[in-house]
N, C-alpha and C positions, 0 to 999 in steps of 0.2 A: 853473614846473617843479613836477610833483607830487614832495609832503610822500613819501609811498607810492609804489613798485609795484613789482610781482610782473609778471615779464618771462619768460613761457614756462615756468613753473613747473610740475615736473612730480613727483605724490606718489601714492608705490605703498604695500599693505599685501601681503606675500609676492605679488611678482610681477602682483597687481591694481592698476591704477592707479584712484588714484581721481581724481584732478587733471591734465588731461595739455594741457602747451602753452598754461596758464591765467596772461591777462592780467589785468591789476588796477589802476586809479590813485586814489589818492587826492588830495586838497587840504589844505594847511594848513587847521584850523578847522573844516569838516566833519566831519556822523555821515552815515555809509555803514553800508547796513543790508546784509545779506546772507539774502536770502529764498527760499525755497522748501520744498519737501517733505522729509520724512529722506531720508537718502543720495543727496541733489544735491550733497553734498562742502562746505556752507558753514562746518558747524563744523572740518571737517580744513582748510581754510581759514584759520582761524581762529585753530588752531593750530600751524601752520605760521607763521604772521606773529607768535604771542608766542613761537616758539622752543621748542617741545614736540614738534611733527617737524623733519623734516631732508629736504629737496627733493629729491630725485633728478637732475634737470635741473632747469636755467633757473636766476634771480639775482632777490634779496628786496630791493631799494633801498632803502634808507630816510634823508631827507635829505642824499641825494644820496653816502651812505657803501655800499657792501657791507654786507649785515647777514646775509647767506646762510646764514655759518658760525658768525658770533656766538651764543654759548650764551643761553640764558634770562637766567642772572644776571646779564647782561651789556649785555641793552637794557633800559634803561628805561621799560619798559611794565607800567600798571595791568590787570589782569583781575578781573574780577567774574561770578564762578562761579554757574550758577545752583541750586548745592545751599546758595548764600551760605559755607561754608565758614571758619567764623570760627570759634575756637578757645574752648568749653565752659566752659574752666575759669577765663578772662580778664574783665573785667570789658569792657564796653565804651571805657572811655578806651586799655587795655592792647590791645584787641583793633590799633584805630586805631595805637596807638602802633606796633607790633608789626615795621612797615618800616621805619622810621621808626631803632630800634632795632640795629635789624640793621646798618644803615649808621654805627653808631656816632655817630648825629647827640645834641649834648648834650642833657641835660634839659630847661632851661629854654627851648632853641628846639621840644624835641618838645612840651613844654605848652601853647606858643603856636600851633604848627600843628594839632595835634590838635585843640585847641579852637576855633581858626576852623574846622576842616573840619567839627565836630560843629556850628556854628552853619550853617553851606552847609545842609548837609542834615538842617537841625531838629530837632538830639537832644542840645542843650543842657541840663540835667538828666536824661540819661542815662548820664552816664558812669562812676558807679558800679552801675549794671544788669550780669548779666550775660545770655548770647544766649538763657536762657532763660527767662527775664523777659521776652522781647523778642514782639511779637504780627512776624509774618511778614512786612512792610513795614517793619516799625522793622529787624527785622533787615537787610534787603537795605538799607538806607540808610547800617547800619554797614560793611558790606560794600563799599560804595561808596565810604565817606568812607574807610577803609583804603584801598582800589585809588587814591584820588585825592592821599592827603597826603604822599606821596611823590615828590610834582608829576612826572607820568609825562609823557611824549614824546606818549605815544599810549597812549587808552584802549579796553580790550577788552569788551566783555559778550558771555556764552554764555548765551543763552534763562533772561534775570535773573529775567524776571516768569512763568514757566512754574509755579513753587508757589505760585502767589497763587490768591486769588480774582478771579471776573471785574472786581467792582467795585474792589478793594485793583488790578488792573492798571491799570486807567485811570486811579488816581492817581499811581500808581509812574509811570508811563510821562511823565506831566506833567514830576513832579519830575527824573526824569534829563535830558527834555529842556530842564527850568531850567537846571539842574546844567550841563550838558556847554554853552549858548549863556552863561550868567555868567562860565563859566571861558575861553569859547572852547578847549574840546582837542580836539583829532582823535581820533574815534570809530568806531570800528568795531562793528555791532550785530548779532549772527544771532538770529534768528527764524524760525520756520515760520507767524506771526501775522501777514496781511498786514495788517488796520489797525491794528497798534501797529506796525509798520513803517511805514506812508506817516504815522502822525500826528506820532511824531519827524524824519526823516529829512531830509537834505537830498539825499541822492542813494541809489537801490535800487536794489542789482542784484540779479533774481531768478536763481536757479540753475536748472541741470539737467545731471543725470547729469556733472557736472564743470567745465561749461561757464556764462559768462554769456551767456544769453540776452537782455536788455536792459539797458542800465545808465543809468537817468535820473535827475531831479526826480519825484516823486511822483505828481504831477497828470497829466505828460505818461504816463507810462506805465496808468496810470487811463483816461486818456480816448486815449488810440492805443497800443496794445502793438503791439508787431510781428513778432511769431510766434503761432499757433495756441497754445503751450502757455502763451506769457504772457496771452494773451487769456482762455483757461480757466482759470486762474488765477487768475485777479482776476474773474470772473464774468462772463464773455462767453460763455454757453455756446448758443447759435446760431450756427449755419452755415452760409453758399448758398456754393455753387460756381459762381460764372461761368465761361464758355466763349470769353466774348471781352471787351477793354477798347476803348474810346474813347476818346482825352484829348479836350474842350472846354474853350473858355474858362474857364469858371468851375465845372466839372463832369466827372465821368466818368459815362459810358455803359457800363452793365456788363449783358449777355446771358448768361441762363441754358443751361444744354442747349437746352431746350424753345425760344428765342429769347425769354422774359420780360424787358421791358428795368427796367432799375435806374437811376435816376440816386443819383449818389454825389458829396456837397461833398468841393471840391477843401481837405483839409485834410492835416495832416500822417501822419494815417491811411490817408489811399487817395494819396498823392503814389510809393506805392514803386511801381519797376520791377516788373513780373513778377510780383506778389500777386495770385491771381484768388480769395481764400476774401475772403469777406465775413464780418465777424462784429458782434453786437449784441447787449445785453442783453434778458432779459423785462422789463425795466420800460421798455422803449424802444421794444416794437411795440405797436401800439396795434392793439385788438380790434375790429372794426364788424359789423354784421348785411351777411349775402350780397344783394344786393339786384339782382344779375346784373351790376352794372355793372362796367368792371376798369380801370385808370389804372395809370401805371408805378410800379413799388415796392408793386406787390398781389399777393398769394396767396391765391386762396380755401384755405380747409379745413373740416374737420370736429371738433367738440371731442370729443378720445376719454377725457381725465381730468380733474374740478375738484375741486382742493384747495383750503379757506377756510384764509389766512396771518394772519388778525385784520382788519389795515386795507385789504386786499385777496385777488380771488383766483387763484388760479394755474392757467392751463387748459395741458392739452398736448395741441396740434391738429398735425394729421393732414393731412399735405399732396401733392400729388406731389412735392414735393422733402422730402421726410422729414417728422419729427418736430419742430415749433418749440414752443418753455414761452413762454407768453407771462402778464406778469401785471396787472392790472386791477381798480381800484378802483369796486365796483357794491355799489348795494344791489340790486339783483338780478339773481343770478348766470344765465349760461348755463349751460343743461342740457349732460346730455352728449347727440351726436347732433347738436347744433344747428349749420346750416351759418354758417360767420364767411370775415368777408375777415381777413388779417393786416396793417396798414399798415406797411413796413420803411423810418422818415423818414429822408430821406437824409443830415441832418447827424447822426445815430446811430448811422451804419455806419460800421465800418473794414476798411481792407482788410488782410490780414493773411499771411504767410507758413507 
């Protein structure tokens, strides 16, 4: 039985829904990440599950109790804000202590939790600092160790590592995902950042306009999305339209308008009913000189753009079936002009809705 879920939940601002008939499950022990673009509804989300909105329809479960109508104060859940939100005038031991406090918990047990929580999250001689002492990681750490010494049910981040720097993220992101598998707590994480999403994560669900789109493991949605918008997304930004499928044994048979045939590995990317989009990354078709000859899963084109990316470069060829980016590692690049086959290899396609 899931830890979480949001059972048809339905969240309006004056008469606009932003949430409508939105399912959700989580697992004890898992971080579920919530990803997508602004206003795909993952932070109203978000807040809606710490008890900051109020659902319109549907029911918020949470181990196995109604939590629907329970106020804030009243579930135990850590959030970690990402303005970090910790109080100026406090020292760091005081900031941590500060929940702690509220619940009337005595002294000498808030010295003792505080202080493991400040050794979790490596800011043992910091706790007479105050947060502006603090360089922007140390802060979001205290931030954290608060949200956590409270030993919370279920913990929240809203876009933690969004004031950071790019390198300061890719530490932060390490350390939470120590942090949240040491303690094992159930996690919930919004981002608009797809690879600090899949590098924590044990299960993403990418949003859109209200709705999940996919909800998986990381890798599987990486290497098979299963809609067009999760595919673009995540950088699947090639697309053929088939006009007809084939199942074989070990294979699908997939025909262009024009009858171009496609073979396509029978993987969990081309196994759906009814998908005729094919999609594939540029670092996946592979470029060759036109040499007249043509084999299944070939487009000739024309190169009409090259852009130099460093370690390789990025042509965008001209084809009868549109526009493909394809990209290619050369010391010497094709001109523009220059006729190319496209190779689209069959275990690099998915098939996609």
């Amino acid at each position: 039985m899931a830890l979480l879920t949001l059972d048809r939940v339905s969240v309006a601002y004056n008469n606009t829904y932003i949430l409508k008939d939105f399912d959700l499950q989580l697992e004890k022990g898992q971080l579920l990440s919530l990803l997508g673009p602004s206003g795909c509804g993952k932070t109203t989300t978000l807040r809606l599950i710490a008890g900051f909105l109020e659902a319109k329809e549907g029911k918020f479960l949470f181990g196995g109790e109604d939590y629907t109508r329970v106020p804030v104060n009243k579930r135990n859940f850590g959030f970690v804000f990402q303005s970090y939100a910790l109080f100026p005038h406090l020292s760091v031991y005081d900031n941590v202590a500060f929940g702690l406090r509220l619940r009337k918990v005595k002294e000498d047990e808030v010295k003792r939790r505080v202080m493991s929580m400040l050794d979790i999250v490596s800011l043992v001689g910091f706790e007479k600092r105050f947060p502006g002492e603090l360089s922007g990681g140390q802060r979001q750490r205290v931030a954290i160790a608060r949200a956590l010494v409270i030993e919370p049910d279920l913990l929240l981040f809203d876009e933690p590592l969004s004031n950071l720097d790019a390198n300061l993220r890719v530490n932060m992101r390490v350390e939470i995902r120590r942090i949240q598998q040491e303690l094992g707590i159930t996690t919930v994480y919004v981002s608009h950042d797809q690879e600090e999403c899949f590098s924590i994560s044990d299960q993403v669900a990418i949003m859109n306009k209200g709705t999940v789109e996919q909800l998986d493991a990381p890798s599987a949605i990486f290497k098979y999305p299963s809609t067009e918008y999760v595919a673009r997304f995540i950088g699947f930004n090639n697309f053929l339209q088939f006009d007809e499928r084939i199942v074989e044994d070990d294979a699908h048979l997939a025909l262009t308008s024009g009858g171009r045939p496609f073979l396509l590995s029978r993987n969990p990317g081309t196994a759906q009913s009814g998908a005729r989009t094919g999609a594939i990354r540029p670092d996946d078709i592979v470029i060759r000189e036109n040499t007249g000859e043509s084999s299944p899963n070939d487009i000739p084109g024309i190169i009409k753009v090259s852009t130099y990316l460093g370690r390789s470069y990025q042509y965008v060829v001209e084809t009868d079936y549109g526009l493909f980016t394809a990209n290619q590692e050369t010391d010497v690049p094709y001109p523009n002009g220059q006729r190319v086959v496209l190779y689209f290899p069959k275990d690099k396609m998915v098939l996609v809705h």
